[in-house]
Phi, psi and omega in degrees: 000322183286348179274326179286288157341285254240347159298307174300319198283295165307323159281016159276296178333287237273306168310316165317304215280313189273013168282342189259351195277142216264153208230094199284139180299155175282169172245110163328113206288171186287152156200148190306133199250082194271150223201149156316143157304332205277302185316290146009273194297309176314301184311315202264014189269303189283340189198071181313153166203146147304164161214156169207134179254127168297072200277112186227160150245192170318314198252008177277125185289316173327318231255317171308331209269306177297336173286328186268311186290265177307320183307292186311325173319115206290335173289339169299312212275295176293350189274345196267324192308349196260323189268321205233144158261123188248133231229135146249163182197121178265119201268033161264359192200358175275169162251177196252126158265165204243146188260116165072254187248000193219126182282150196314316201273353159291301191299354210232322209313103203102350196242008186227119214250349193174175178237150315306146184229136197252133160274104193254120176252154194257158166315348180231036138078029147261149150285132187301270194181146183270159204217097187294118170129160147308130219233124149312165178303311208278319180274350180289329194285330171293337162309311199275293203304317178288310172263006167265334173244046153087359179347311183287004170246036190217349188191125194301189220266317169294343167261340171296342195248000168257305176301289182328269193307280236273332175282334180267347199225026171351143180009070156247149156082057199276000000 
């Protein structure tokens, strides 16, 4: 009877002991600081930036994979957060705004071939260029990185990804 007590009496303490055991915090994952169209343009009167918009809708599944995928990248998530204001705008259901005299769904009109299409704008709200399909992690940050750090005026885009990208920007988005 006293080995059955002093059993108890120890998996109690031992059950205690591991209710006190220290509970490291999760660390709140990164995530991209996604802006208005509107917000965007505002943002960008006062503090230019690029923007590049995520154009998707409801029933695309691809537009789903990138939201799960590439969006979620944590090197994805910081090249934008640094360089860009990133806008999603869905055009079955946002309404179009307009940058000065000339509206978003004019400026895109002809030039958006499918969903998902990431749209790339200059500090004075032109179009780069849209850039159609689903983009994996590793190319989208080569994507962001060519038009974020003005590349696309200095080289195409297959010599940026052969030369460039692997000496300046080394094991990003892997």
């Amino acid at each position: 009877m006293k080995k059955i007590g002093i059993a108890a009496v120890i998996t109690t303490v031992m059950v205690s002991l591991m209710a006190f055991k220290s509970v490291e915090p999760k660390t709140e994952e990164a995530k991209i600081q996604w802006v208005t169209l509107e917000e965007a343009y505002k943002l960008n009167q006062k503090q230019p930036r690029k923007i590049w918009i995520d154009l998707y809708t409801e029933w695309c599944g691809w537009c789903k994979v990138m939201d799960k995928n590439t969006f979620k990248n944590a090197e994805v998530v910081q090249f934008t957060n640094k360089k860009f204001y990133a806008v999603k705008y869905n055009p079955e259901k946002d309404a179009d705004v307009m940058f000065g005299k000339v509206s978003f769904r004019s400026l895109i009109n002809g030039k958006v071939t499918g969903y998902p299409t990431t749209v790339f704008m200059d500090e004075k709200m032109n179009l780069i260029q849209p850039i159609a399909g689903y983009l994996e992690p590793r190319m989208f940050h080569q994507v962001l990185a060519y038009f974020g750090d003005n590349n696309h005026q200095k080289e195409p885009f297959d010599q940026f990804q052969q030369k460039t990208y692997p000496t300046k920007y080394p094991a990003k988005a892997q």
